[in-house]
Predicted model as a PDB file, atoms N, CA, C, CB and O in Angstrom, pLDDT in the B-factor column:
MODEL        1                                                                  
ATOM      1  N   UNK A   1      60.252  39.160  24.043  1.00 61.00           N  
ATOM      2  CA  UNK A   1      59.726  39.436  22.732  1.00 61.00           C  
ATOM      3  C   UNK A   1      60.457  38.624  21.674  1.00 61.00           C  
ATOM      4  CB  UNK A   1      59.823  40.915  22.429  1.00 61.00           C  
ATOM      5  O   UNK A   1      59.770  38.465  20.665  1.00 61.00           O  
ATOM      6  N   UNK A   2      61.234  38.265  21.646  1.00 65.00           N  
ATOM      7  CA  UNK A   2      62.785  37.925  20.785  1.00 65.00           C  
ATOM      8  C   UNK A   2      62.289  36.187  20.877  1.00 65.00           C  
ATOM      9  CB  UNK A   2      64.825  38.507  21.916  1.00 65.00           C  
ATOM     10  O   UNK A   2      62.273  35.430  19.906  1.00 65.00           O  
ATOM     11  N   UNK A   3      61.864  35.774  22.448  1.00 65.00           N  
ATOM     12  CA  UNK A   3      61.579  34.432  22.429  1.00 65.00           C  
ATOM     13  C   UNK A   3      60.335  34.212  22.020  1.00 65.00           C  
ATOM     14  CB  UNK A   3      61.771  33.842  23.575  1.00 65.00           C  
ATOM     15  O   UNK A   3      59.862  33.142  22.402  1.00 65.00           O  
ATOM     16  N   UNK A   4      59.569  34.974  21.279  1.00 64.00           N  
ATOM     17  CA  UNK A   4      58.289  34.291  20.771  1.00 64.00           C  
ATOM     18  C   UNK A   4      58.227  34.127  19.304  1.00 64.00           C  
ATOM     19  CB  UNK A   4      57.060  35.068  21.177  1.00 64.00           C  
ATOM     20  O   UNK A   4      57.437  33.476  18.620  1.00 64.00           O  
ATOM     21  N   UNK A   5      59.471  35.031  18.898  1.00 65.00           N  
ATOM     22  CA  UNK A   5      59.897  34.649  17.561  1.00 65.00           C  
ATOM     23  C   UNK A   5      59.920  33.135  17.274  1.00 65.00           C  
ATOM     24  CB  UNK A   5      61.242  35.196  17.328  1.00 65.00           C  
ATOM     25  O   UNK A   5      59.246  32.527  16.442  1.00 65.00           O  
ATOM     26  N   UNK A   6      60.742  32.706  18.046  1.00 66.00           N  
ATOM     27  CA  UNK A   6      61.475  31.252  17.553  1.00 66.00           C  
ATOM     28  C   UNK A   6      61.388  30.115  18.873  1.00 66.00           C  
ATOM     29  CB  UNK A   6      63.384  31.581  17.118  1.00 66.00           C  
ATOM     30  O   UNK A   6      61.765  28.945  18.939  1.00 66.00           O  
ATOM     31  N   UNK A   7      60.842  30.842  19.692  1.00 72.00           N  
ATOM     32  CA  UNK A   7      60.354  29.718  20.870  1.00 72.00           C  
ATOM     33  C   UNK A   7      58.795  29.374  20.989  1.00 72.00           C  
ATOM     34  CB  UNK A   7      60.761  30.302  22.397  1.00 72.00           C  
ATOM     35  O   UNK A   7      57.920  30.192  21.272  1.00 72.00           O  
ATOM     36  N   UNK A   8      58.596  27.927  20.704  1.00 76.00           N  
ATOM     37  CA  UNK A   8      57.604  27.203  20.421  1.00 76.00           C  
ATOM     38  C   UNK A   8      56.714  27.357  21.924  1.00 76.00           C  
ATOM     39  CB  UNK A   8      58.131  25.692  19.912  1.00 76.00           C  
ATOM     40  O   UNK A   8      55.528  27.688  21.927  1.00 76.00           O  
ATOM     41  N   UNK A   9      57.115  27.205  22.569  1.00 78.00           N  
ATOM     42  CA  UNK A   9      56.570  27.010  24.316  1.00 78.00           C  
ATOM     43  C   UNK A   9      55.930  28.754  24.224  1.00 78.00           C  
ATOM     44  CB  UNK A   9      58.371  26.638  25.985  1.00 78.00           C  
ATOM     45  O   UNK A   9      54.779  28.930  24.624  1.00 78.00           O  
ATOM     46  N   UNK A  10      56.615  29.795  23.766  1.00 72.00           N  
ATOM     47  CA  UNK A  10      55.807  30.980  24.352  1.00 72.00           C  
ATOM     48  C   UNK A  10      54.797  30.605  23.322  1.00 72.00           C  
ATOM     49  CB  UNK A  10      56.478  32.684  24.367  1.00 72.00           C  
ATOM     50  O   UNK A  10      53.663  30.171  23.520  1.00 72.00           O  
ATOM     51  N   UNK A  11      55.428  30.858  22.129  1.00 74.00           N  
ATOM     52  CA  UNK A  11      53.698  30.847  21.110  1.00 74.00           C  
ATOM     53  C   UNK A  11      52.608  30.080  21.597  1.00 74.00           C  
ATOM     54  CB  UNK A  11      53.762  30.118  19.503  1.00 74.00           C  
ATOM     55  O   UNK A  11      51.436  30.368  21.354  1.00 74.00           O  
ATOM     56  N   UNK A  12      52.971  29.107  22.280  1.00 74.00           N  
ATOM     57  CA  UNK A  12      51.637  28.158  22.648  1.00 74.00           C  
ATOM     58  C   UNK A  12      51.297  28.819  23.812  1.00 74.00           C  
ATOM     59  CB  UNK A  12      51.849  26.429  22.930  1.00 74.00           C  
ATOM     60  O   UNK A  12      50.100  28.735  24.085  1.00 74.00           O  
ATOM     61  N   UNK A  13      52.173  29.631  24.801  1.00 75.00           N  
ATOM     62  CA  UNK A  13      51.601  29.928  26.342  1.00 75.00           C  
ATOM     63  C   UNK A  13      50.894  31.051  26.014  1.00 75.00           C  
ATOM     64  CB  UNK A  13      52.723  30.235  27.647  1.00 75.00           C  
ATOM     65  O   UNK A  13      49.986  31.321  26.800  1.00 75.00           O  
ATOM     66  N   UNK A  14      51.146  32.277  24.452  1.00 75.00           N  
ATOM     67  CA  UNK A  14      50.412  33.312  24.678  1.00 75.00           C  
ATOM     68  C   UNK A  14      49.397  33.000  23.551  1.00 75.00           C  
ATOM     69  CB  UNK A  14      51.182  34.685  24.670  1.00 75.00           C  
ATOM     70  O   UNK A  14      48.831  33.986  23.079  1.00 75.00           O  
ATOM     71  N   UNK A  15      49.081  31.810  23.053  1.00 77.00           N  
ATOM     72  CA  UNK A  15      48.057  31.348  21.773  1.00 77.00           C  
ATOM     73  C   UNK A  15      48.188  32.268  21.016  1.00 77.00           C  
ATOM     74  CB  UNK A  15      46.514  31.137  21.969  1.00 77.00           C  
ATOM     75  O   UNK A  15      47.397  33.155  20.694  1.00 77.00           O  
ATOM     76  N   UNK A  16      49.609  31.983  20.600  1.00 77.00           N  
ATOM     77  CA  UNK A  16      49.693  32.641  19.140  1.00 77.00           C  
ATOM     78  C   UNK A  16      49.754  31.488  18.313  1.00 77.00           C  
ATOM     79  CB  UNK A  16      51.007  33.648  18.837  1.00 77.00           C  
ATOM     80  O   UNK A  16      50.074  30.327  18.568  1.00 77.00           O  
ATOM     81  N   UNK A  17      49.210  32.301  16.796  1.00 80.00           N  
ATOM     82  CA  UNK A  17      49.301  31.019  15.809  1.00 80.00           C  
ATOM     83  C   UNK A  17      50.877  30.833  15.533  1.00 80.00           C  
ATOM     84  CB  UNK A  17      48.401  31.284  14.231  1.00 80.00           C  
ATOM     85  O   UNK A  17      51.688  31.723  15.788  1.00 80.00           O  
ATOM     86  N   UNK A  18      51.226  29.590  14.988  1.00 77.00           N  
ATOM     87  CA  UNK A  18      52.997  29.328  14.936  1.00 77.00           C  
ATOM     88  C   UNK A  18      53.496  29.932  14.143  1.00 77.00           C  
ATOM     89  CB  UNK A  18      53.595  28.048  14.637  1.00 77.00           C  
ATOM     90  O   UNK A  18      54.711  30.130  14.153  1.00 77.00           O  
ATOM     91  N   UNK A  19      52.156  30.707  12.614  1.00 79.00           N  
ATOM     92  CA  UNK A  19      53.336  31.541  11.908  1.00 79.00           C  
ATOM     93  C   UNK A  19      53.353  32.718  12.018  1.00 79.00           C  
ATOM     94  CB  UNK A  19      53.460  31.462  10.646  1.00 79.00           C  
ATOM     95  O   UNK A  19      53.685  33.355  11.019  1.00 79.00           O  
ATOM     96  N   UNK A  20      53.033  33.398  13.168  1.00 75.00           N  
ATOM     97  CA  UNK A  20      53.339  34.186  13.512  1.00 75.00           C  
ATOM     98  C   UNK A  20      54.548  35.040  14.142  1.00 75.00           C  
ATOM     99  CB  UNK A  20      52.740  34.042  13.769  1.00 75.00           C  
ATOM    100  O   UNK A  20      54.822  34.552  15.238  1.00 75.00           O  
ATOM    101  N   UNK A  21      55.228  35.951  13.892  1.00 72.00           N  
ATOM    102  CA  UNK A  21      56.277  36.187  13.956  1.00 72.00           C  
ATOM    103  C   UNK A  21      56.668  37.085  15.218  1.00 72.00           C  
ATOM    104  CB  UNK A  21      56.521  36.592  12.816  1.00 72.00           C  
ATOM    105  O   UNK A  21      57.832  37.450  15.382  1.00 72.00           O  
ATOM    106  N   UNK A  22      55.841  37.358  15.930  1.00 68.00           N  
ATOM    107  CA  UNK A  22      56.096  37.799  17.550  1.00 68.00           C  
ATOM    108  C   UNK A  22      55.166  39.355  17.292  1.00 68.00           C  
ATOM    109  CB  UNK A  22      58.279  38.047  18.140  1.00 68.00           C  
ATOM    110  O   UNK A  22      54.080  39.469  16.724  1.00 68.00           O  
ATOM    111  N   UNK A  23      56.033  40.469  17.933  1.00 71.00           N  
ATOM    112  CA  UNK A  23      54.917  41.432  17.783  1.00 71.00           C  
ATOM    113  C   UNK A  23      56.110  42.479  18.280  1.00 71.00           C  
ATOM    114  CB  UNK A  23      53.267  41.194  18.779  1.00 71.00           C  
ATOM    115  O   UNK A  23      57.277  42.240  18.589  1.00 71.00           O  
ATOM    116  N   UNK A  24      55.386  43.705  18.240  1.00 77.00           N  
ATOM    117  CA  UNK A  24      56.635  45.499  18.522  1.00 77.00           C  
ATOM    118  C   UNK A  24      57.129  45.390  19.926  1.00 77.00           C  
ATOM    119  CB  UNK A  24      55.591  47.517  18.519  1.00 77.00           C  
ATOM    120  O   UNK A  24      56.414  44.842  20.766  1.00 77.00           O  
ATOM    121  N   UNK A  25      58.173  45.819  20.209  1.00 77.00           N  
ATOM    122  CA  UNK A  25      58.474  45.786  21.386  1.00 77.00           C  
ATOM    123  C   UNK A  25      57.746  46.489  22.256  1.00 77.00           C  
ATOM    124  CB  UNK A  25      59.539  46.039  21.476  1.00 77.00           C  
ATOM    125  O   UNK A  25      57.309  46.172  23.363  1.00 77.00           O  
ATOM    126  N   UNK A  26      57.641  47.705  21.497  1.00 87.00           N  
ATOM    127  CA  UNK A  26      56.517  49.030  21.746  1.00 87.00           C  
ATOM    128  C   UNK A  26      55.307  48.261  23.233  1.00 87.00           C  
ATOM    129  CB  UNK A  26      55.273  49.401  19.645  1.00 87.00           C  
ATOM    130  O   UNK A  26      55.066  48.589  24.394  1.00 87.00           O  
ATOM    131  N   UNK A  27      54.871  47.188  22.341  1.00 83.00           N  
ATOM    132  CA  UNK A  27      53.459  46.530  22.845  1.00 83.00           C  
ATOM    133  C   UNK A  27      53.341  46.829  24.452  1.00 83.00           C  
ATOM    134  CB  UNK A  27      53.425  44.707  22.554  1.00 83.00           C  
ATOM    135  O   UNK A  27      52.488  47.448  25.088  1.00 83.00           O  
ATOM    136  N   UNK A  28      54.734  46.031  24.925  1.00 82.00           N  
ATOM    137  CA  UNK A  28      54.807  45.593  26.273  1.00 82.00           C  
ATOM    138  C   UNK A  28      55.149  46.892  27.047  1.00 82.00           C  
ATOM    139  CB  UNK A  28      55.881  44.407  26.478  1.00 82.00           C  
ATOM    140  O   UNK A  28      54.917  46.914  28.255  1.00 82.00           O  
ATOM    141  N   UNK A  29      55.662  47.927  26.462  1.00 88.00           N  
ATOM    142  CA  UNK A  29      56.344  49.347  27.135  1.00 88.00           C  
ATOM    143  C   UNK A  29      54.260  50.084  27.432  1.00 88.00           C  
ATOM    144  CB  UNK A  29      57.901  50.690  25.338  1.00 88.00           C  
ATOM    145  O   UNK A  29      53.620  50.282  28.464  1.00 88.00           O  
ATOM    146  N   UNK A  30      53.977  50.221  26.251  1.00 90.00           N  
ATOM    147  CA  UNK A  30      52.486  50.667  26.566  1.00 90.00           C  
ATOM    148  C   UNK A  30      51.499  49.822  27.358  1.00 90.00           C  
ATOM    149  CB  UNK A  30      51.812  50.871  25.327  1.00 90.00           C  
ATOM    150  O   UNK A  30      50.660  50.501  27.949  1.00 90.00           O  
ATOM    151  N   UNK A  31      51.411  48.708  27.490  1.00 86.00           N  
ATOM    152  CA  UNK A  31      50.895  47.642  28.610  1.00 86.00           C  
ATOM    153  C   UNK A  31      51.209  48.338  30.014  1.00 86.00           C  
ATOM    154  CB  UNK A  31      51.760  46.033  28.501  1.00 86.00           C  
ATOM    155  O   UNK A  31      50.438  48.943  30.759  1.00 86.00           O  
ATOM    156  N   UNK A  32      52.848  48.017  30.180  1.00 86.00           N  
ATOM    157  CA  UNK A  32      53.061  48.010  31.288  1.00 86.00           C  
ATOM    158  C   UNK A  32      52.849  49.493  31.784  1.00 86.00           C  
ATOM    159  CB  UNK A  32      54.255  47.402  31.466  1.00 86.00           C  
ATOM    160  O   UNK A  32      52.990  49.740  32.982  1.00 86.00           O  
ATOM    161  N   UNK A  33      52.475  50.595  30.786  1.00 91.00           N  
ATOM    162  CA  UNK A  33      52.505  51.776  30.995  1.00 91.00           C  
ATOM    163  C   UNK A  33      50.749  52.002  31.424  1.00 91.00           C  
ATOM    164  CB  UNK A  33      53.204  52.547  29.669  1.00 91.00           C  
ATOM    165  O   UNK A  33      50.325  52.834  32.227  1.00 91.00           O  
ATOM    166  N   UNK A  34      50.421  51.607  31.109  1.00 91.00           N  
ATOM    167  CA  UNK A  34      48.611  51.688  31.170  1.00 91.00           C  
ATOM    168  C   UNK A  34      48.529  50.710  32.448  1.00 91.00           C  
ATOM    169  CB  UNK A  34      47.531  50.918  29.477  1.00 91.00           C  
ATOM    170  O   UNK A  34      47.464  50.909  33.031  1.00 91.00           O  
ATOM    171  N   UNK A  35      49.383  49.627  33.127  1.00 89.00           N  
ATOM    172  CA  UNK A  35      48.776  48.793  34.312  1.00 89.00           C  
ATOM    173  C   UNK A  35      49.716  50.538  35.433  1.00 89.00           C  
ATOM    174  CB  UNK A  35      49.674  46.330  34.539  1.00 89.00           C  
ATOM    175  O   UNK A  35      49.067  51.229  36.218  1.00 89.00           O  
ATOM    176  N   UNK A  36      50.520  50.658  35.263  1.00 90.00           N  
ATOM    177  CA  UNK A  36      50.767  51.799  36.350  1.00 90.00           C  
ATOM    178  C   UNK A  36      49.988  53.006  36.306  1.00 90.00           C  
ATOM    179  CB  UNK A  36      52.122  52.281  36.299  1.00 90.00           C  
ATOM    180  O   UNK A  36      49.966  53.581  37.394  1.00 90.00           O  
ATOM    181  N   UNK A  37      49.243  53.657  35.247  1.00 93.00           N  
ATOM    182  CA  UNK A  37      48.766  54.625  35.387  1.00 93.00           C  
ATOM    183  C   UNK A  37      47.252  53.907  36.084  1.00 93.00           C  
ATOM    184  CB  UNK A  37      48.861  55.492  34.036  1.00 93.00           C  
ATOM    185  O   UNK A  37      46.673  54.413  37.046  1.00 93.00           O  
ATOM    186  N   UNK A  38      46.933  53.047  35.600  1.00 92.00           N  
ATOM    187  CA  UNK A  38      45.561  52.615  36.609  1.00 92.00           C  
ATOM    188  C   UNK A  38      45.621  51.684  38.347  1.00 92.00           C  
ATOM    189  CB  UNK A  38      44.639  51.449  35.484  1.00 92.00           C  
ATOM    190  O   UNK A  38      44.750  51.202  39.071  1.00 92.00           O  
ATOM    191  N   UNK A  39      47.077  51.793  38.428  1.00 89.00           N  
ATOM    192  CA  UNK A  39      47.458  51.639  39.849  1.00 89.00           C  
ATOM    193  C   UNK A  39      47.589  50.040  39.935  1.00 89.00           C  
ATOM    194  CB  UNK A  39      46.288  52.326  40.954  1.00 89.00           C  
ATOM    195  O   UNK A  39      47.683  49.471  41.022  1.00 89.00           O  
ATOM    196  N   UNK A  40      47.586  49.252  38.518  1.00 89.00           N  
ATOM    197  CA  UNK A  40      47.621  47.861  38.730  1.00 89.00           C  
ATOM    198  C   UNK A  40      48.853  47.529  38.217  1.00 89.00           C  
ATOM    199  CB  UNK A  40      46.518  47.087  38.137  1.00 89.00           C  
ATOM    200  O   UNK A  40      48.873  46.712  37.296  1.00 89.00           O  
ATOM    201  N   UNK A  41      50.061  48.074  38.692  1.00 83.00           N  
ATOM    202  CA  UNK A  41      51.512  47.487  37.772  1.00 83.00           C  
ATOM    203  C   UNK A  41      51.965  45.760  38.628  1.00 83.00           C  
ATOM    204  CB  UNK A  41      53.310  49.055  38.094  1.00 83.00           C  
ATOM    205  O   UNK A  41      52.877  44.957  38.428  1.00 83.00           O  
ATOM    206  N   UNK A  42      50.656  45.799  39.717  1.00 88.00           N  
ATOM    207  CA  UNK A  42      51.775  44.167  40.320  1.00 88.00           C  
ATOM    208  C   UNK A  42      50.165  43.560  39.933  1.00 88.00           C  
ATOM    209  CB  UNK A  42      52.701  43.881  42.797  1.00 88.00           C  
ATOM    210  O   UNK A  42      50.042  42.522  40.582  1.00 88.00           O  
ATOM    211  N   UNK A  43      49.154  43.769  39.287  1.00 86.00           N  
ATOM    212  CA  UNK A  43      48.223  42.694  39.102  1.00 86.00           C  
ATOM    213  C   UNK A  43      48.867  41.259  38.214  1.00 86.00           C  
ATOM    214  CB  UNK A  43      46.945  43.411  38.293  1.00 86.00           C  
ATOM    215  O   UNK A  43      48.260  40.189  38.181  1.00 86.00           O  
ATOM    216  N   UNK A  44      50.140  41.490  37.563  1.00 81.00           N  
ATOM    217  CA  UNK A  44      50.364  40.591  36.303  1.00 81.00           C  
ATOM    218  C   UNK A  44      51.015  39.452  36.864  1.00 81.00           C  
ATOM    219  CB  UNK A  44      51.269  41.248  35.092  1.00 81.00           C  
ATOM    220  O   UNK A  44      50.739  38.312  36.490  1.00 81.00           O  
ATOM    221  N   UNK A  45      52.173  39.791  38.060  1.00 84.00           N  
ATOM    222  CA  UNK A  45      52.775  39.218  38.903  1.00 84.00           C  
ATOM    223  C   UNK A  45      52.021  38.546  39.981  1.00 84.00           C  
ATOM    224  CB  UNK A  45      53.555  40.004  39.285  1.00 84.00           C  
ATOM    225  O   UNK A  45      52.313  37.551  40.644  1.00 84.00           O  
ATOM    226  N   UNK A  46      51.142  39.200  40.002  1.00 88.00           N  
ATOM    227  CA  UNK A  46      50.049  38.655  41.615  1.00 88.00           C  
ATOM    228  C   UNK A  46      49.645  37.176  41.123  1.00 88.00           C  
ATOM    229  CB  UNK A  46      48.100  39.837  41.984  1.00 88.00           C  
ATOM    230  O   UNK A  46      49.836  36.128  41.739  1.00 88.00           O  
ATOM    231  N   UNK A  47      48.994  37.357  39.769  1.00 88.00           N  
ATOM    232  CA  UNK A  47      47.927  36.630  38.765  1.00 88.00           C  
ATOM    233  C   UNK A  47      48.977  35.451  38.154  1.00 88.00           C  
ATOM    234  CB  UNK A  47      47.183  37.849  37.347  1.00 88.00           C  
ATOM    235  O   UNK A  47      48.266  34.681  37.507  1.00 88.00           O  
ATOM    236  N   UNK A  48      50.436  34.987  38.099  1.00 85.00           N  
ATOM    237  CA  UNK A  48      51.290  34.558  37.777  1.00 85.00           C  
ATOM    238  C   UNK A  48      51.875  33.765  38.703  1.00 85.00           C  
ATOM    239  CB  UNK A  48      51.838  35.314  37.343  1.00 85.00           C  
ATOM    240  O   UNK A  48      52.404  32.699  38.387  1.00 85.00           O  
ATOM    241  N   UNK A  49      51.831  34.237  39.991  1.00 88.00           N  
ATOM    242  CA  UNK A  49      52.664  34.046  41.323  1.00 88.00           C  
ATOM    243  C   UNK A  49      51.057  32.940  41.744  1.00 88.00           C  
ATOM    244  CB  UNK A  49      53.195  35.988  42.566  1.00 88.00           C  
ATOM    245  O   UNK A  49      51.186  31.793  42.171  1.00 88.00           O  
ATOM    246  N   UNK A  50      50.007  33.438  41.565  1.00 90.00           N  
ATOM    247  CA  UNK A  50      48.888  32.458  42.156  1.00 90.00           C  
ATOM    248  C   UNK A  50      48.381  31.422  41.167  1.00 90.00           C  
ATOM    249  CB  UNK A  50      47.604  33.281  42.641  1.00 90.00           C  
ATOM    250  O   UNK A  50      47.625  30.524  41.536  1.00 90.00           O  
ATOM    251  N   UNK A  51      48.746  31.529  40.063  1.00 90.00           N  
ATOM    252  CA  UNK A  51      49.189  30.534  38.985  1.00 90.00           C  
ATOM    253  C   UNK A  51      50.189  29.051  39.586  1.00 90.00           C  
ATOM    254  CB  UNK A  51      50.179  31.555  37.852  1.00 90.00           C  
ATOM    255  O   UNK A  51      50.128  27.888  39.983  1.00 90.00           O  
ATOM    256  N   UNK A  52      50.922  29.997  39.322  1.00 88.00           N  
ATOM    257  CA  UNK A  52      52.583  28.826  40.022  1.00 88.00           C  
ATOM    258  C   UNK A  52      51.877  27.826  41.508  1.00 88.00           C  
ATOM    259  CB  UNK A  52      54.514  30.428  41.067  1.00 88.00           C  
ATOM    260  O   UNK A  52      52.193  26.681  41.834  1.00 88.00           O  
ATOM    261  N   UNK A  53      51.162  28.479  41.976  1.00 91.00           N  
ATOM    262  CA  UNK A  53      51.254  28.364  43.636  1.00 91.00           C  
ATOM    263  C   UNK A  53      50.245  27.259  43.403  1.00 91.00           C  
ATOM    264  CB  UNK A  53      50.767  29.860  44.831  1.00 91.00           C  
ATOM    265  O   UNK A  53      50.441  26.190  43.982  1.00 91.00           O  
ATOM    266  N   UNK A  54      49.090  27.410  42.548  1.00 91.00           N  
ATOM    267  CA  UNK A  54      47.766  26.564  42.188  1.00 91.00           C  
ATOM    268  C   UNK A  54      48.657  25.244  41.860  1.00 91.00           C  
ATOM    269  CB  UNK A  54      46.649  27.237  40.703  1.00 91.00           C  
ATOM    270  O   UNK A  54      48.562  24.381  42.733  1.00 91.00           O  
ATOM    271  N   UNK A  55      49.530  24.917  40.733  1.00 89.00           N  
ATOM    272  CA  UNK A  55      50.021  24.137  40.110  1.00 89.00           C  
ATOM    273  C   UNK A  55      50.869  23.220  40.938  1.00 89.00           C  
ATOM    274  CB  UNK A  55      50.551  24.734  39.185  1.00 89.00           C  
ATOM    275  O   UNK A  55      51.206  22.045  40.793  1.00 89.00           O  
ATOM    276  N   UNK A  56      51.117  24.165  41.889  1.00 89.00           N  
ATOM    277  CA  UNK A  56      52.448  23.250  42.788  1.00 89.00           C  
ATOM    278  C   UNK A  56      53.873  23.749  42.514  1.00 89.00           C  
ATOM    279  CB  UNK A  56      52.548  21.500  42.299  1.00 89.00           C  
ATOM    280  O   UNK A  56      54.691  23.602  43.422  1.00 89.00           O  
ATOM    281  N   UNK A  57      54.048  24.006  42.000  1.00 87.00           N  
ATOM    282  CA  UNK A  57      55.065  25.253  41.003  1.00 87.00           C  
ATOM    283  C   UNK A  57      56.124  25.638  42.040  1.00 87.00           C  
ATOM    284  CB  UNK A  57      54.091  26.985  40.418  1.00 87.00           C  
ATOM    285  O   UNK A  57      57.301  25.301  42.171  1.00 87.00           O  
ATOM    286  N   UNK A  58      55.299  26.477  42.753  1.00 87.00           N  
ATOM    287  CA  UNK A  58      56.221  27.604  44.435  1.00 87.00           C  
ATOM    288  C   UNK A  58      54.932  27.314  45.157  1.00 87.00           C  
ATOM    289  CB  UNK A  58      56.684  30.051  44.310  1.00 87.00           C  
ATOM    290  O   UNK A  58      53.714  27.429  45.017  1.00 87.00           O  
ATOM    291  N   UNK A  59      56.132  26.740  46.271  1.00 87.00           N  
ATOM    292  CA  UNK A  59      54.971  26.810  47.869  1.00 87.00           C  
ATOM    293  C   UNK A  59      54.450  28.654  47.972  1.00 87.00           C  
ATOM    294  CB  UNK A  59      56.307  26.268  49.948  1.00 87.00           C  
ATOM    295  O   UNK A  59      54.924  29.736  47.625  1.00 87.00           O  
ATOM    296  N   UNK A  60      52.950  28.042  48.811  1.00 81.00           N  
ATOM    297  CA  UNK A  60      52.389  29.202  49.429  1.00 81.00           C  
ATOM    298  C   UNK A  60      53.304  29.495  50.396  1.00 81.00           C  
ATOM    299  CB  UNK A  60      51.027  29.055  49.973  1.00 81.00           C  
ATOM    300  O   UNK A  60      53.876  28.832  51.261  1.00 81.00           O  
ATOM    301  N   UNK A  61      53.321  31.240  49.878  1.00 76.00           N  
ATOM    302  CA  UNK A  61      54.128  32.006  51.251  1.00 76.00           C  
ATOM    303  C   UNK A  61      53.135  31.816  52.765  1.00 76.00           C  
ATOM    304  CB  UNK A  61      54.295  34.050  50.857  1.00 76.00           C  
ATOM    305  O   UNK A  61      51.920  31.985  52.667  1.00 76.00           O  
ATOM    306  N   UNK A  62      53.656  31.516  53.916  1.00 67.00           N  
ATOM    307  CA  UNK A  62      53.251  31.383  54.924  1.00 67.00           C  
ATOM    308  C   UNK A  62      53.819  32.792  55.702  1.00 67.00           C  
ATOM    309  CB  UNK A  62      53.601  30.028  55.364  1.00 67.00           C  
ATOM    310  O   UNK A  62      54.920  33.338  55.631  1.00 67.00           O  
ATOM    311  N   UNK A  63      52.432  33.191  56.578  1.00 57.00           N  
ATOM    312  CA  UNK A  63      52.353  34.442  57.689  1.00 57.00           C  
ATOM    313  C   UNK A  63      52.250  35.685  56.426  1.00 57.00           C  
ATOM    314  CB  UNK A  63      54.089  34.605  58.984  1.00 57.00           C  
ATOM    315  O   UNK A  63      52.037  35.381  55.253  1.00 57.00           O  
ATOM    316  N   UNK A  64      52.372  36.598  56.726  1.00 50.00           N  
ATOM    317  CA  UNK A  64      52.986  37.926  56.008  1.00 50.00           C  
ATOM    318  C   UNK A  64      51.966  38.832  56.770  1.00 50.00           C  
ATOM    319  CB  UNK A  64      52.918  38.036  54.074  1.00 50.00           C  
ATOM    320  O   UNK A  64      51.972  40.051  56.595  1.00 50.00           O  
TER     321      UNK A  64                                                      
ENDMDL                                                                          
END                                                                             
């Protein structure tokens, strides 16, 4: 939260406008509180992790 204040790279990764000054901490506690009550607390990580993997980022995990 702290790095979207003054770090240029998040504002652009979450398309915020630049004078914008970040947002409540609150935000992310109720997010992450609403992906566990609907049983999706690893969709954000799944969706992030197959991000990276598309890009070349982190090799695909092999077997599991």
């Amino acid at each position: 939260m702290e790095l979207v204040k003054y770090h240029l790279g998040w504002k652009l990764a979450l398309n915020l406008k630049l004078s914008q000054g970040g947002f409540h901490p609150t935000t992310l506690v109720y997010f992450r509180q609403r992906l566990i009550e609907k049983g999706k607390a690893d969709m954000a990580m799944r969706a992030v992790l197959a991000a990276l993997q598309k890009e070349g980022l982190l090799p695909k995990r092999r077997g599991s």
